[in-house]
C-alpha positions in Angstrom: 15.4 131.5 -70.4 18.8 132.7 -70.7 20.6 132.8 -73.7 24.4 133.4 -74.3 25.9 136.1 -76.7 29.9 135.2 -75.9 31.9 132.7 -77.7 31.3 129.1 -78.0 32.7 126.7 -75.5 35.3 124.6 -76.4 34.6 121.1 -77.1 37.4 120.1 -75.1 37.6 119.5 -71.8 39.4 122.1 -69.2 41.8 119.0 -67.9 42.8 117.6 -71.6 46.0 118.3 -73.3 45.8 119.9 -76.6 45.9 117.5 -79.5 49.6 117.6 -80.9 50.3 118.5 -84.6 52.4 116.0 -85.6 51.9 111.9 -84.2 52.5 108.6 -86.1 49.8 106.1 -85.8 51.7 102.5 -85.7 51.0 99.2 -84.0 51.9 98.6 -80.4 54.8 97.1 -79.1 53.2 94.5 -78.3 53.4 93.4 -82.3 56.8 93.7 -82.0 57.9 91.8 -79.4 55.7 88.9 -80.4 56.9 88.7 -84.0 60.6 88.9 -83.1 59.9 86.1 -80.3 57.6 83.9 -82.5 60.0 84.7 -85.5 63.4 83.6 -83.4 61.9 80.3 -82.0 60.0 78.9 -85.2 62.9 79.8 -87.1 65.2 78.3 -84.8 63.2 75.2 -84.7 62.2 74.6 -88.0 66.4 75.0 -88.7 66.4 72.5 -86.3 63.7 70.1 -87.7 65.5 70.3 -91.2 68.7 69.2 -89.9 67.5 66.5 -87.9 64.5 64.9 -89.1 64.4 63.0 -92.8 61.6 62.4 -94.7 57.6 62.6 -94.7 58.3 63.7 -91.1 60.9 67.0 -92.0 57.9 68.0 -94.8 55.2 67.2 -92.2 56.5 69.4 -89.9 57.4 72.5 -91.9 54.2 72.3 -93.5 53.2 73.2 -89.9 55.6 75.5 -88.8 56.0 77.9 -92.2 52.6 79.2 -92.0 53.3 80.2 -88.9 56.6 81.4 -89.3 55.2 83.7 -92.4 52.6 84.8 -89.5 55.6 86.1 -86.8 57.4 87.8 -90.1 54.2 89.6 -91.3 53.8 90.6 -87.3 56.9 92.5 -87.8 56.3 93.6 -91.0 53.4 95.4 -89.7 55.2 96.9 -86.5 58.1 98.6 -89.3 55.9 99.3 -92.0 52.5 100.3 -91.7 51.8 103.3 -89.9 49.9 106.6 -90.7 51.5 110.1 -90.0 50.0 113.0 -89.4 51.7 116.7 -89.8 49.4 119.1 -89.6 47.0 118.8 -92.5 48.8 116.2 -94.1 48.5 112.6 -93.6 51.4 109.8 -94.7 50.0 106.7 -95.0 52.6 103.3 -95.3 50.9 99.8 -96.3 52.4 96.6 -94.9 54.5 96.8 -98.2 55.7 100.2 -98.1 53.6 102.0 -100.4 52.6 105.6 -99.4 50.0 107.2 -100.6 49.5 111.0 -99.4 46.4 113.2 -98.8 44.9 116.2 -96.3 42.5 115.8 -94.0 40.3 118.1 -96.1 40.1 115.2 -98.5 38.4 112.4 -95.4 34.9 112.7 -95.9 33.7 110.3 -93.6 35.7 107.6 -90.8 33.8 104.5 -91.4 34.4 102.6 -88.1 34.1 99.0 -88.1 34.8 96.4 -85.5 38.4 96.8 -84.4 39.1 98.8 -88.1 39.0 102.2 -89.4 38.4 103.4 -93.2 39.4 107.0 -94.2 37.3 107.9 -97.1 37.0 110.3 -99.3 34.1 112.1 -101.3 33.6 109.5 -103.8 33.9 106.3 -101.1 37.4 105.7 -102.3 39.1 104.6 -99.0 42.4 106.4 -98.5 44.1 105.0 -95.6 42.7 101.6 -93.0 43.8 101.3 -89.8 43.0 99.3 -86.3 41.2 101.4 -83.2 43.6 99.6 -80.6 47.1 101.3 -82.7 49.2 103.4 -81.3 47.5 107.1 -81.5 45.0 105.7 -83.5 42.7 108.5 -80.5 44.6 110.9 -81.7 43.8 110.7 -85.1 40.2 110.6 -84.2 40.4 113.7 -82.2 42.4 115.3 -84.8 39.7 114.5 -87.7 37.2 115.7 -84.9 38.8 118.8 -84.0 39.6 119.7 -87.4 36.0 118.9 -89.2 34.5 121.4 -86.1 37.5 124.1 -87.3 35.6 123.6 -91.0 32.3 124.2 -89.5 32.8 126.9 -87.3 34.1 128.9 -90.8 31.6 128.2 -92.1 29.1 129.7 -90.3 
């Protein structure tokens, strides 16, 4: 049996690049061109549908098409405002409606992974920050937690 005495291996792979120190996690572009798109032609035709129908058929039609609409607006809204950025230690994290709320990622206790969602929690359950696993970086931050809770351990010891 043969045992080693040198330093640990890395966790990483030889062929991977290092995990950066500061990345934003957002939603794709994808979210973006959609909601502009969707945005321009239901606004364009519900303009159109109040200046040229009258009636039961103009309400009929926008009770349709505003839901919708508010859809394509929110799809934007996500894309500008709702992101999570990462510096270090320190994480920024934006809502849909631009509140921030900042923490470290000593204060994660656990990543509660769901299906297509992530919950950053912290000692008490208290989640700090939500986010999807198919966002921009989103890998990152989950190497970066990784890397960062094996840092913690290895001090420990």
């Amino acid at each position: 049996m043969w045992i080693s005495t040198g330093p640990r291996c890395p966790l990483r792979p030889w062929n991977t690049p290092p995990i950066p120190r500061q990345f934003t996690v957002r939603e794709r572009k994808f979210c973006l061109v959609l909601g502009w798109s969707g945005t321009v032609f239901l606004g364009g035709a519900a303009l159109s549908l109040l200046l040229l129908l009258e009636g039961w058929e103009r309400l009929g039609y926008l009770l349709l098409g505003l839901p919708l609409l508010a859809l394509f607006v929110s799809l934007l809204l996500c894309y500008y405002n709702r992101r999570l950025e990462v510096d270090g230690e320190l994480v920024t994290y934006t809502t849909l409606l631009r509140r921030t709320f900042r923490f470290r990622l000593s204060d994660v206790a656990e990543i509660k992974l769901g299906v297509n969602s992530c919950k950053l929690k912290d000692q008490g359950g208290r989640i700090l920050a939500r986010f999807e696993d198919n966002m921009e970086n989103a890998d990152l931050l989950l190497a970066r937690w990784n890397e960062y809770k094996q840092e913690r351990t290895d001090n420990y010891e």
